[in-house]
N, C-alpha and C positions, 0 to 999 in steps of 0.2 A: 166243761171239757177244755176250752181254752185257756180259760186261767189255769186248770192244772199246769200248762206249758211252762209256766211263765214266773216270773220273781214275784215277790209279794206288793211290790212297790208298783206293780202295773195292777189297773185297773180294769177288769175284762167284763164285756155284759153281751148276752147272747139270746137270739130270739129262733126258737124254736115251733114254724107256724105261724101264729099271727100273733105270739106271744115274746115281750121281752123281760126276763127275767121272773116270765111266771104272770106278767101281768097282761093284759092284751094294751097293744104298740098304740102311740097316737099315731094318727094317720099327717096331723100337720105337716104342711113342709115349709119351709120359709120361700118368698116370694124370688128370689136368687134363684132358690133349688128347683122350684115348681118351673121354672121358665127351664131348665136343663130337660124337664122329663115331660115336657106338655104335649109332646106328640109321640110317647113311648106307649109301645105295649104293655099289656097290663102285667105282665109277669115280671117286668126290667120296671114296672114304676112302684111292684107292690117290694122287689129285694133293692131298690133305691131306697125308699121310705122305711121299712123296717131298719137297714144298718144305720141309717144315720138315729133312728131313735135310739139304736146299743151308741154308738158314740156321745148322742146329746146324753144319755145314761148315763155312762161315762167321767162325761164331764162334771155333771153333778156331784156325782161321788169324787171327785178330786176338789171340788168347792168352785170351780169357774163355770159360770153362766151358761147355760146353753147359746148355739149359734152355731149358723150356718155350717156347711160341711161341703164345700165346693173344689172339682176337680182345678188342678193345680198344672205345672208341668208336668208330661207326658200320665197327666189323666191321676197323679198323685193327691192323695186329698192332703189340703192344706187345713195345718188344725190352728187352735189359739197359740197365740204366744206366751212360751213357756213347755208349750206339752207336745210330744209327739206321740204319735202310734200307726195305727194300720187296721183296715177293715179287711173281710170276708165276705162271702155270701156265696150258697150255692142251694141248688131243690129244698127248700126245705128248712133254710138255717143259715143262721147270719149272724156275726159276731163284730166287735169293734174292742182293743184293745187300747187303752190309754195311760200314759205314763210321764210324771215331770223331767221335760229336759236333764234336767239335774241328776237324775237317775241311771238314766240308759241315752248314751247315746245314738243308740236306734232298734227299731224291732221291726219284726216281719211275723203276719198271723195268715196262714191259708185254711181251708177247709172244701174238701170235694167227697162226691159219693164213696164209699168203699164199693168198686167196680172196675175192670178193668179197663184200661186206661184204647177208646177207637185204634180201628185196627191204621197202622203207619207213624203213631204220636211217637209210641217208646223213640222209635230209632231216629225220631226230630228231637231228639229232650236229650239222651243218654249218652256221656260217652262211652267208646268201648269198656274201660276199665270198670265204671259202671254198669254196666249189662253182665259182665261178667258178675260181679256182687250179686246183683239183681236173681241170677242164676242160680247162685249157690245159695243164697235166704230164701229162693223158692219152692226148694229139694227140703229146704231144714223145716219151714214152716208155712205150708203151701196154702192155709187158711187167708193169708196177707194178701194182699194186691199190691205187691210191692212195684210196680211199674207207678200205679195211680199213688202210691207216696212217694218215689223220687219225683214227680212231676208236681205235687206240692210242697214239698221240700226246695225246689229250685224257684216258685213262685215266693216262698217266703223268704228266700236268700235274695232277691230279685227287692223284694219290698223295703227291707233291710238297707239292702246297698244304696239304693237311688236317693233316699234324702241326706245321703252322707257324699254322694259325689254329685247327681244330677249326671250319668251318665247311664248309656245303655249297659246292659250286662245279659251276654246273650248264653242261651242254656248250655253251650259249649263252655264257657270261661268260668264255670265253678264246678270241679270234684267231690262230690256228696257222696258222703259214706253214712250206710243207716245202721246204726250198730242193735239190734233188742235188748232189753232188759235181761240178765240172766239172772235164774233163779225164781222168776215171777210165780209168784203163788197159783193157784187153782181157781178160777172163776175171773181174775182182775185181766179187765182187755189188753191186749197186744199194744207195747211202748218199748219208747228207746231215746235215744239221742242221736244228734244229728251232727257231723263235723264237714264242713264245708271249705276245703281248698281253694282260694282264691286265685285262678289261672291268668289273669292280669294285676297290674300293681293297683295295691287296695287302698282303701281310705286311712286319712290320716287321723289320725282318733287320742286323742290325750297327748300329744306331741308325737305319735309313734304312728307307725306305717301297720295298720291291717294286714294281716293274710290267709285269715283264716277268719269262720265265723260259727258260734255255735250254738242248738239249737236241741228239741225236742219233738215227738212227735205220742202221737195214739192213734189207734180204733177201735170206735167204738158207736156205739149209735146206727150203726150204718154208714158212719162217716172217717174220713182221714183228717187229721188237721198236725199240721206241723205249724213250729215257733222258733223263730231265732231271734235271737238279743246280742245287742254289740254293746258292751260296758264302756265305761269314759276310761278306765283305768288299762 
């Protein structure tokens, strides 16, 4: 589901259940990681251990060694040197995206239930102009929970931005427009793209100033998962 999001040069491995990529998850954690989760609940130690097996996944398939996968500044996982990406995890399903520096200079992967987003969230998430969208995609194709995709859509522009500034980005300071696919065939889940206006000054990225960032989304599974990419170019 994930890698559909995403360019071919990212590497995406996803565990659905106790399974990642079809296989059932090692439960290992490295002696680092197990001291973060030694007194977690079992629900936050069993979506711990599953995404980091999609990232050590991951890794593998890019050819660099597995290893540790520890929160970072403001709780960002720090990958090896050389690779960036971003993790997921929600009821059920847990993904890790990975991709060489060289590639992309950044990505952002979310995923949450297809359900409608606790009653008070939308109007902490959305700005006006956004609610209004929100409105008008709800009349056009009321199957969506389009509240619970703009709220992952701003967590994956959130993921995106932080390893390129190390600054906060609050759900106010990006304009998310979620456009659908038109034309979509008969049977293929509900998708689109994703353009995100940058309401503060953006990152500096291949000598030039960001301000915009763009992305992808679906559902399907029962699930939302939205994806953005920031190119070096």
């Amino acid at each position: 589901m994930i890698e559909d999001l995403l360019p071919q040069s990212v590497v995406a491995v996803e565990a659905y259940g106790g399974e990642v990529d079809g296989v059932p998850a090692e439960a290992a954690l490295y002696p680092e990681e197990e001291a973060l989760v030694a007194r977690a609940v079992a629900k936050r130690r069993r979506e711990f251990t599953l995404v980091r097996s999609c990232a050590r996944r991951a890794m593998e398939k890019l050819g660099v060694p597995p290893q540790p996968v520890l929160p970072g500044e403001r709780g960002a996982p720090t990958w090896p040197q050389g690779l960036t990406g971003s993790m997921t995890h929600c009821e059920g399903y847990c993904a890790a995206a990975l991709v060489r520096a060289a590639d992309l200079a950044s990505l952002g992967i979310d995923a949450e239930p297809h359900d409608r987003l606790p009653e008070g969230v939308l109007s902490a998430v959305a700005l006006p102009a956004e609610a209004e969208r929100l409105d008008r995609l709800a009349a056009e194709r009321p199957q969506v929970h389009w509240d619970r995709l703009l709220f992952s859509a701003k967590e994956s522009v959130y993921k995106a931005w932080f390893p390129l500034t190390r600054l906060w980005l609050d759900f106010s300071e990006a304009d998310i427009e979620i456009t659908p696919a038109p034309g979509a065939a008969p049977g293929l889940p509900p998708h689109g793209t994703l353009h995100a206006r940058l309401l503060v000054p953006g990152p500096v990225v291949g000598g030039r100033r960001v301000d915009r960032f763009e992305g992808r989304w679906t559902v399907r599974q029962g699930l939302v998962a939205t994806a953005i990419t920031v190119p070096h170019g």
